[in-house]
N, C-alpha and C positions, 0 to 999 in steps of 0.2 A: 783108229776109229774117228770118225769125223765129228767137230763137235755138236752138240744138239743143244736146241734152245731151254735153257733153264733146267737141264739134266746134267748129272754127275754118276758115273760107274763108281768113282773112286770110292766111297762110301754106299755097299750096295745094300746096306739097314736105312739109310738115311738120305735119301732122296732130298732134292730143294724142293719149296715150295714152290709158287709162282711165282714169277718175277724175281727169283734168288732170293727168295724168302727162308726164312726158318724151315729145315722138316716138320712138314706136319706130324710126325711121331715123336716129335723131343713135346707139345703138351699133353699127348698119353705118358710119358714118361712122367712129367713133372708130378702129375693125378696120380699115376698106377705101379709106377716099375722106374722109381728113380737108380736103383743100378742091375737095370737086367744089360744082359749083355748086348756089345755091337761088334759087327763084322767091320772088321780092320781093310785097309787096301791092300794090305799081306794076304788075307784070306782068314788069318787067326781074329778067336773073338775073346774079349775078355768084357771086364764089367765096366761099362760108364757110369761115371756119376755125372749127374746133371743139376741137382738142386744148386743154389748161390749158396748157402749156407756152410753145404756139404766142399763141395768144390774150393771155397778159403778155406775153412778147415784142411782140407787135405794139403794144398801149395802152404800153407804155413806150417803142417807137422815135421817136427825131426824124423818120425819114422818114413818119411817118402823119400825117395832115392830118383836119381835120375842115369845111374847106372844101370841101362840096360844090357850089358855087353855079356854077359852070364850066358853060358850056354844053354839052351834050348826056352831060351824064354821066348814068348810072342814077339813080334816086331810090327810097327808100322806102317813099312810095308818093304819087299823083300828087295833083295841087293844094296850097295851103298845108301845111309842117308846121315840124317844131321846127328843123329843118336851114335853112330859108331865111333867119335874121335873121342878119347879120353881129356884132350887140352881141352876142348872148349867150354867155356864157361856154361852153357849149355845143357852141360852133360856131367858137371862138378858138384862133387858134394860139398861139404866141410870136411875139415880143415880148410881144403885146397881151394874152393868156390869161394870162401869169405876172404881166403886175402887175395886173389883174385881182384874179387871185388873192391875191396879194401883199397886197391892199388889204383886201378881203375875210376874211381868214384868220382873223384876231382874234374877229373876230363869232361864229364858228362853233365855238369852242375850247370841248372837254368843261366847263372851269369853266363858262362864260355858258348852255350847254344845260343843266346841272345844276341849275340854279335853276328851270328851269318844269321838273323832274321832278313836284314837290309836287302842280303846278296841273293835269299831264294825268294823276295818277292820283286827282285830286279827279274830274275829266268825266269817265275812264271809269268811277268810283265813280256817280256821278249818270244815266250812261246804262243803269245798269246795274238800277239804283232803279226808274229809269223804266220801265223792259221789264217786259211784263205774264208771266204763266208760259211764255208763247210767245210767240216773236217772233223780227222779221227781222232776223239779226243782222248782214247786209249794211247794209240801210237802218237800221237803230236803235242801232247800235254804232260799225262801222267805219268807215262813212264819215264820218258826223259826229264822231270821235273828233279825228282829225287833223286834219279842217277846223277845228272850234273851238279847235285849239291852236294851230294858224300864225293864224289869225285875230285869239287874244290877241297873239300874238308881234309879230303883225304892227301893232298895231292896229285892225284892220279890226273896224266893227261885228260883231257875233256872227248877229245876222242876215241878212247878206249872204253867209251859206257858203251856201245851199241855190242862190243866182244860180251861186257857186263852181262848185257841184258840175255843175250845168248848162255851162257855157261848157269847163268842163274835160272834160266827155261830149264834146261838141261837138267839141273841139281834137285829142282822141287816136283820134277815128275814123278809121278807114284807107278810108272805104267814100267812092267816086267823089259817089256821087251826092248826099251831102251837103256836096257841095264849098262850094257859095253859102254856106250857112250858117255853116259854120266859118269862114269869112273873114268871115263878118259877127259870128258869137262874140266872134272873137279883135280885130278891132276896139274890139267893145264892152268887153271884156276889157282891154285896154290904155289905150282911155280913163279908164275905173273907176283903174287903175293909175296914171295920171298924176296925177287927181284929188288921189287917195290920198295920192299924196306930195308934191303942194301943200300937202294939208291939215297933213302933220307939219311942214313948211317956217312954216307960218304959227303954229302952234299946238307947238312943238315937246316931246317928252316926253325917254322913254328905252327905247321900245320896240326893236324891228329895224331899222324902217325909220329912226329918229333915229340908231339907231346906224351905219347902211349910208347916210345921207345926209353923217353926218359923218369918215366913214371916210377915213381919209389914209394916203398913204406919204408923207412928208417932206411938200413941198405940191402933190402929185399927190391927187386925188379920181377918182369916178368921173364919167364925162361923164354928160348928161343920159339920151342913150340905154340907156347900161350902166346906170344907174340904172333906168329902167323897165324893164328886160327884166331883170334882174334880181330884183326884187321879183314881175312876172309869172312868172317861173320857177320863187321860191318857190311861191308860191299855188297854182301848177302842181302842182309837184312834192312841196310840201309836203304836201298830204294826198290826191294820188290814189294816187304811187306805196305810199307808206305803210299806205293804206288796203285796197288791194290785195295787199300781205304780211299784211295780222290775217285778210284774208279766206280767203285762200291757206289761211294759216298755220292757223286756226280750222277750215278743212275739212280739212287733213291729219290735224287731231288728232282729230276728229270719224273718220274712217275707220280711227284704231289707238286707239279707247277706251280700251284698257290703259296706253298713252302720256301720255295727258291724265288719267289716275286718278293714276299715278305724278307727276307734277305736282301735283298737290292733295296726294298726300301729304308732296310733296319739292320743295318751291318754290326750295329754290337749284337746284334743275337748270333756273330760269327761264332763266337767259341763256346756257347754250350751247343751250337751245332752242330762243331765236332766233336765234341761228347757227346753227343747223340749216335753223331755217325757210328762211334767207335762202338758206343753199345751197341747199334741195331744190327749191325755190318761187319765189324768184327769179333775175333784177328782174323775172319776170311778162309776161318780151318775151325777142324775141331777138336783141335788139342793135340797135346804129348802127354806119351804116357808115362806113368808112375811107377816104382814098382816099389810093394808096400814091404819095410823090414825090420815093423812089431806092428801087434795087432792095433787095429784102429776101432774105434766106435763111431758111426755116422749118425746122422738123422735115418739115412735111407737103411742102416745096417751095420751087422760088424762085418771089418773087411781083413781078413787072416794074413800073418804075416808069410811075405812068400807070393803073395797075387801081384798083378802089375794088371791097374786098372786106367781108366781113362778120364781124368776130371776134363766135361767139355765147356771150356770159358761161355764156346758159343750158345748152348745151351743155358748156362748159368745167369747170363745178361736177358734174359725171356724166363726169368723165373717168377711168375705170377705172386710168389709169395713177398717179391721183392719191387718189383715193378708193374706199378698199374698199365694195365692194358697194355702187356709188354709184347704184342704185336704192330705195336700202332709205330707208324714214323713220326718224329713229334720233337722240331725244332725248340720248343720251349720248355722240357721236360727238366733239362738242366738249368734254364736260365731261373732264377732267383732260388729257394732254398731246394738246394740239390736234394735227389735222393740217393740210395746208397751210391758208391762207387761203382762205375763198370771195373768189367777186369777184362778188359781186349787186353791190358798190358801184364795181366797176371795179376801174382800176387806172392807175396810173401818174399823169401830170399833169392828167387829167381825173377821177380817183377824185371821187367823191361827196358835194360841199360839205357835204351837210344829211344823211351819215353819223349823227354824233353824235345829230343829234337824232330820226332814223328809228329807232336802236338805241336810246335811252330811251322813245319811246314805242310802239313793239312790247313790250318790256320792260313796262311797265307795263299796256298793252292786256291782255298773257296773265296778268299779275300777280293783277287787276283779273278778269278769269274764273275761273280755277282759283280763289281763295278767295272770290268771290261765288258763285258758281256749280259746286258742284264734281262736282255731277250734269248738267251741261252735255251733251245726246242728241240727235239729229240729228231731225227730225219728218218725214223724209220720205226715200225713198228714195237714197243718195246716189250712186248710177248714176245718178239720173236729175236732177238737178239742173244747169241748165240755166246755160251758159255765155257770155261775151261774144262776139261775134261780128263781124268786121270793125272792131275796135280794137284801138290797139297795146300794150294792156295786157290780157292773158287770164285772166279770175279768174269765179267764179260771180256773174249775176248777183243772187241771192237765197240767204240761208241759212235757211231756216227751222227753227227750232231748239226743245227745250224746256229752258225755263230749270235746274229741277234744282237751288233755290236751297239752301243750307246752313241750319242755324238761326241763326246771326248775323244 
């Protein structure tokens, strides 16, 4: 099916708003039915929760599991997806998710992200160069922004993001009928993966993957498995969800002009901007599910042990009880005394490895606009700009844009 402007199948309870807005039915919810049930892209429905309150509660309980591989449980949505490998940290509980984690943690520390600051505000400087007075700033900016920077990080040839970006369409589709293929993606996908980290084994540097090959807790490593699903998860995760916050993030600002002027003129309001962004925009989805194994007591309810319900972040961040006028876009919401925390990156023991380095290169993406670009205008209607459609990440999929270059 072809895409349509500001609609989504994949979620058929939960429609966007305008302009990929919030469902207008997550503030009936917040009011009336904080965990009535949603229809999954599976077809299965189980209970969301939607309150902020409720939603950390649940990501910080012991009794939430992220083992859904149990037979005849609900799923996400049907044939392969990120739910079904047991390595990935993803999908681990405790014991195994904490040293995991544990092992992993170092690699990912604001200092070690700090240092490729330099190098991804060098690409989005160069992608920026590149773009003619108009152009896609989906296909010419965003997405190759964060491919090419996990790709240094990673090692990975620079050439080999465009296969990335492919296998990664492929893997986050929620749509039945490209079932075959994503299983044959994601094969090809983790072979590439294997390869890859032969290759540093043989030849070895100081990249990510040398440092996540040689990564210990005392003389615990990662197994072989956790190793490739791991590095696949970066790749993953590394530059679609990323890519899809500059996208997000780039249209929101594109629909409150005055917002992104005040940016050009006021560039430290960069980084509560992308705290903004993240609340208002993401993660871009509406969660993973949980499945609950003792009972819980919520605000919204008790939730019996045995259910596998849905805390949705993106709901959670529009929870009027936590954020004033939490529909509004609003550059300034973060800058001087925060209010609560977003959770686009989650919460609790599965919070968001690759944080740090989503937040420096958002950070530098919008850096990298507002003083390249500080007439940055939208070239086409932005009601009508046309959205993804049965994948688990919701973002436009074209921005076509006029550059509006500065005289620098």
């Amino acid at each position: 099916m072809e895409d349509q402007p500001g609609t989504s199948q994949t979620w058929p309870d939960l429609p966007p708003g305008p302009y990929g807005t919030l469902s207008p039915d997550i503030p009936r919810r917040h009011a009336e039915a904080p965990m009535e049930p949603a229809t999954l892209p599976s077809g299965d429905r189980v209970p969301m929760i939607v309150r902020y309150a409720d939603v950390r509660a649940l990501l910080m309980s012991p009794a939430t599991s992220r083992n859904l591989r149990l037979p005849g449980l609900p799923r996400l949505v049907r044939g392969p997806f990120l739910d079904d490998d047991p390595a990935s940290l993803l999908n681990q509980d405790p014991p195994e998710h904490t040293r995991c984690r544990r092992i992993t943690h170092g690699t990912f520390t604001p200092r070690n992200i700090e240092r490729w600051r330099s190098r991804a505000a060098a690409i989005a400087d160069e992608l920026i160069g590149a773009a003619g007075p108009e152009f896609d700033l989906v296909a010419d900016y965003a997405l190759p922004l964060p491919a090419r920077v996990i790709c240094e990080m990673l090692g990975v040839p620079t050439e080999r993001y465009v296969q990335f970006l492919g296998w990664t369409e492929l893997f986050l589709t929620t749509s039945e009928e490209r079932n075959e293929a994503r299983i044959e993606g994601m094969a090809a996908f983790l072979d590439y993966t294997r390869e890859l980290i032969e290759q540093h084994r043989a030849e070895p540097g100081d990249d990510l993957i040398d440092l996540l090959v040689a990564a210990r807790d005392g003389g615990d490593g990662l197994s072989e498995d956790e190793l490739v699903t791991l590095v696949f998860t970066l790749i993953l995760a590394g530059h679609e969800t990323t890519a899809s916050m500059i996208i997000r993030g780039a249209f929101r600002l594109l629909c409150h002009p005055d917002q992104y002027a005040e940016l050009v003129a006021r560039p430290e309001l960069l980084e509560p901007a992308v705290e903004e962004i993240l609340r208002h925009e993401g993660p871009g989805s509406n969660g993973m599910l949980r499945r609950i194994t003792a009972d819980v007591e919520l605000s919204a309810g008790p939730v019996p042990a045995g259910s596998v319900v849905l805390p949705n972040l993106f709901a959670a961040d529009h929870d009027p009880a936590v954020y004033e006028d939490p529909l509004r876009f609003d550059i300034h919401r973060f800058a001087g005394a925060p209010p609560a925390p977003h959770l686009a990156f989650g919460h609790g023991p599965h919070f968001c490895l690759g944080s740090h380095l989503a937040r420096m290169e958002l950070q530098e993406a919008f850096r990298a606009l507002v003083t390249r670009l500080p007439g940055l205008a939208a070239r086409e209607d932005l009601a009508a700009v046309r959205w993804t459609e049965a994948a688990f990440v919701h973002r436009p999929v074209r921005l076509l844009v006029k550059a509006g270059r500065g005289a620098g």
